[in-house]
C-alpha positions in Angstrom: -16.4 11.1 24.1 -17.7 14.3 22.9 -15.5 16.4 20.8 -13.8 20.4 22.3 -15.9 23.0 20.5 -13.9 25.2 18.2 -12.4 28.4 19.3 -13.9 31.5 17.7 -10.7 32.1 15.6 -10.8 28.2 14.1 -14.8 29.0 13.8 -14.1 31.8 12.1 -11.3 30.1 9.8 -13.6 26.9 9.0 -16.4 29.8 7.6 -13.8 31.4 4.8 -13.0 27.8 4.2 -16.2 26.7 3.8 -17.6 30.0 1.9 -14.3 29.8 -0.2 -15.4 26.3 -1.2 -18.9 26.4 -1.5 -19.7 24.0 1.0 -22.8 25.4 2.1 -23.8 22.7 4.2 -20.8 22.6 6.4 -21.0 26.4 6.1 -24.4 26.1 8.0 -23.4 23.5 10.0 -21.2 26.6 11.9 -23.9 28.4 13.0 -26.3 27.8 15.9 -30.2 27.3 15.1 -30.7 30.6 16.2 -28.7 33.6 15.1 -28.6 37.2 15.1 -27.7 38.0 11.8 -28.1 41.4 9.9 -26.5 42.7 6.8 -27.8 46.6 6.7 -28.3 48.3 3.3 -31.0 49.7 1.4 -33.4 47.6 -0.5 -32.2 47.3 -3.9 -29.4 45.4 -2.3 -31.0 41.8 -2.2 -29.2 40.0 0.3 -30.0 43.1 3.1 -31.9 42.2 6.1 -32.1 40.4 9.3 -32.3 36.9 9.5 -32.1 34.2 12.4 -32.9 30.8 11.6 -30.9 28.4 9.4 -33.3 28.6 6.4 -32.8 31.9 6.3 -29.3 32.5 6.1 -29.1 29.4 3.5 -31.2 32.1 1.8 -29.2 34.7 2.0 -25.9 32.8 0.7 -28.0 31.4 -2.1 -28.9 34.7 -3.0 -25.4 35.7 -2.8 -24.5 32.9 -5.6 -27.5 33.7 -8.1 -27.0 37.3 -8.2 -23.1 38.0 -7.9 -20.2 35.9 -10.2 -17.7 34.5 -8.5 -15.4 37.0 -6.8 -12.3 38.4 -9.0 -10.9 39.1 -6.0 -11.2 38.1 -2.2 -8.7 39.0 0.2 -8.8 38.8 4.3 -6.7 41.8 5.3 -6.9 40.7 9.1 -8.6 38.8 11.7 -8.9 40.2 15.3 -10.4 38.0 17.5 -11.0 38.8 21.4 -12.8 36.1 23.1 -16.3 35.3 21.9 -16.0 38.0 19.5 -14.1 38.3 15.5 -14.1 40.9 13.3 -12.4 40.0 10.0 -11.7 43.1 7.8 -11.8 42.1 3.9 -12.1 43.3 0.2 -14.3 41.7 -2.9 -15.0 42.4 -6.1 -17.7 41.0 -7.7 -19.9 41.7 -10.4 -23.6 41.5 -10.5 -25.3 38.8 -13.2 -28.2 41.6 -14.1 -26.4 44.2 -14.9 -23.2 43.4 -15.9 -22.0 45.8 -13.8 -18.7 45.5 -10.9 -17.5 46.8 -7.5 -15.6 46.7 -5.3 -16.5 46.3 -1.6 -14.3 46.7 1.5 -15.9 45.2 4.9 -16.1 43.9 8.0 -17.6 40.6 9.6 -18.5 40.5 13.3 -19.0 37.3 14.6 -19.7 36.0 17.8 -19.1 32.3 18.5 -20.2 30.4 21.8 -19.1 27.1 22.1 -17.7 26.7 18.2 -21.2 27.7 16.9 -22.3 31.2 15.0 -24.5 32.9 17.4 -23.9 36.6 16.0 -23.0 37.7 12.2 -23.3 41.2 11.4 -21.9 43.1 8.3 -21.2 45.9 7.5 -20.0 47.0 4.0 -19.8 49.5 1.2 -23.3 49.7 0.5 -22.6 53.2 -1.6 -20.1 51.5 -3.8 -22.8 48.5 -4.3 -25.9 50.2 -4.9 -25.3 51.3 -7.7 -23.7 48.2 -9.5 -27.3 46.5 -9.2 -29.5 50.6 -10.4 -30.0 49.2 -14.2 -28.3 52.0 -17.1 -30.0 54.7 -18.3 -31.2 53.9 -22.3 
């Protein structure tokens, strides 16, 4: 018998879960082997970029973990989901291990999920209020 894929929204749901948790494996086990997946921002952001393949965005959430602490905060304002497409709308802050420094960041998550899988991620985020957090201090 093979199983009913997940809808987008219970897709979507399973990825905070599994984020949330740390469960990187089951975390990559929701997206397909192929992916369009882009995070824009300038360069001195280290987790920018495209990426497609699973390797690569196992990459992307490790660098996530070695650069930022865990979040002080992380709240989902709201899901909208309208058939293979979800945006989720969200807050975090975080602070970044090189600098010692914090912000804030409010953004957005567009997914697009065919047949329970990840096929699309693309975020888009306050790149002006996190730039700076990772520029070193002046002496």
């Amino acid at each position: 018998m093979t199983a009913t894929p997940l809808t987008t929204r219970q897709t979507v749901d399973a990825f905070f879960t599994r984020f949330g948790g740390g469960d990187l494996p089951g975390l990559l086990d929701l997206f397909a082997d192929r992916v369009d997946f882009n995070v824009a921002g300038p360069a001195n952001i280290p987790w920018t970029g495209r990426r497609s393949t699973k390797e690569e965005i196992a990459e992307f959430f490790g660098i996530l973990g070695k650069e930022l602490t865990e979040a002080e905060e992380f709240t989902i304002s709201t899901i909208l989901v309208d058939g293979e497409h979800a945006v989720a709308m969200a807050r975090g802050v975080f602070g970044v291990r090189s600098t010692g420094k914090k912000f804030t960041n409010d953004f957005a998550l567009h997914f697009t999920v065919i047949a329970g899988q990840i096929t699309g991620y693309n975020m888009y985020e306050d790149t002006h209020a996190i730039s700076p957090a990772f520029a070193a201090s002046p002496r």
